[in-house]
C-alpha positions as CSV (number, residue, x, y, z in Angstrom):
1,X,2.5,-53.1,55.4
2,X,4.1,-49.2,54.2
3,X,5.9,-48.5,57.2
4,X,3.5,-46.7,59.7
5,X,5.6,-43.8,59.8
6,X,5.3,-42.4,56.2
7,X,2.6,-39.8,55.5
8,X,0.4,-41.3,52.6
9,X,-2.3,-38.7,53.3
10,X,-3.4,-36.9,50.2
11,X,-1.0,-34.8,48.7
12,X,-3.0,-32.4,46.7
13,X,-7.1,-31.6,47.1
14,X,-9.3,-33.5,44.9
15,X,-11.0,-30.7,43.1
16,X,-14.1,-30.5,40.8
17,X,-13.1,-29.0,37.1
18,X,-16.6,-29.3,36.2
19,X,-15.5,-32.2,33.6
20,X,-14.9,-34.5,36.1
21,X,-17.0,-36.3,39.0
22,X,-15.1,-36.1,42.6
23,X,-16.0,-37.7,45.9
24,X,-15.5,-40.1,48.4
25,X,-15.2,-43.6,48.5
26,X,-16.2,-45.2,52.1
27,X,-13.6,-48.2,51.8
28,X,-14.0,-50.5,54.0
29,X,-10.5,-52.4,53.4
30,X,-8.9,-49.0,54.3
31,X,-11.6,-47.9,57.3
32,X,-12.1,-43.9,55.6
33,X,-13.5,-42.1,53.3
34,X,-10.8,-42.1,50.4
35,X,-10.9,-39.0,47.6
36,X,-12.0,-39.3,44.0
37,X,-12.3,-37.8,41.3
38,X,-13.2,-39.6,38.2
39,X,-15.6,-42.5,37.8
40,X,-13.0,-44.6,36.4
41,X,-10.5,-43.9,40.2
42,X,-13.9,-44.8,42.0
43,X,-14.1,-48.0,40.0
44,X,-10.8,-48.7,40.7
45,X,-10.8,-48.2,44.7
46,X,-13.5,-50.6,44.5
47,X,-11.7,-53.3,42.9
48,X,-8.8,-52.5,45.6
49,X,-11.4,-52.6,48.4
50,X,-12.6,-56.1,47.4
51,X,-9.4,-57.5,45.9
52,X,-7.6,-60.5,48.8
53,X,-3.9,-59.6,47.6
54,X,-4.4,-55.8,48.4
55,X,-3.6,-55.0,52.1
56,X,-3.9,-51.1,51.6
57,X,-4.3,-48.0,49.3
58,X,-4.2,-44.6,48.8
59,X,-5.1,-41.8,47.2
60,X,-2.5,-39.0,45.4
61,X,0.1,-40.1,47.9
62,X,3.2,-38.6,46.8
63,X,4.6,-35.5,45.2
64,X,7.1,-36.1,42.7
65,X,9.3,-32.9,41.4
66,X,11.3,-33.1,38.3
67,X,12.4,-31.4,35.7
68,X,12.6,-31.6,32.2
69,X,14.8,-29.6,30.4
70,X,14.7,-26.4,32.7
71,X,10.9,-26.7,33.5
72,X,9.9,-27.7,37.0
73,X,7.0,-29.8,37.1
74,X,5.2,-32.1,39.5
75,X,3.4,-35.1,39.3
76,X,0.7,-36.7,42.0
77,X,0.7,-40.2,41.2
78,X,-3.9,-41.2,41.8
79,X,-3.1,-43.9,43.3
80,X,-0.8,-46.3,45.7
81,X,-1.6,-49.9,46.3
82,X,0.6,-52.6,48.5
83,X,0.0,-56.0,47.5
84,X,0.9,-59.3,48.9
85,X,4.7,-59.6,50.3
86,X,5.0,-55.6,50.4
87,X,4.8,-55.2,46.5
88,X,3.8,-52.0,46.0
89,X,2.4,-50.1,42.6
């Protein structure tokens, strides 16, 4: 299990673009509603939901700052799984 203490909440609103398809996904592996928002993400959370080596998942659950060259930028990685023996990806 990701230790208890870490905040793996969503990190950034799911937002519509009006390109894109956002919603919720009523996971029952995960016992919420977790965000969306493409097809392809919703797909996904499903195969995580029903997948025996997947203990837990969520959605945009880090921030990540870096730079490159002197531009700040950030990056919200869609997705966080832990798999068996506490692999995570």
């Amino acid at each position: 299990m990701v230790n208890v203490e870490q905040n793996l909440d969503p990190k950034r609103k799911v937002r519509a673009t009006g390109r894109n398809v956002v919603g919720d996904f009523p996971s029952l592996k995960m016992g919420r509603m977790v965000p969306y928002e493409s097809m392809i993400e919703r797909d996904f959370f499903t195969v995580l939901d029903f997948e025996e080596s997947i203990s837990e998942f969520y959605a945009q659950p880090l921030k990540i700052e870096y730079e490159i060259g002197s531009k700040k930028r950030l990056l919200y990685p869609d997705v966080l799984a832990v798999a068996e023996h506490n692999i995570v990806f």
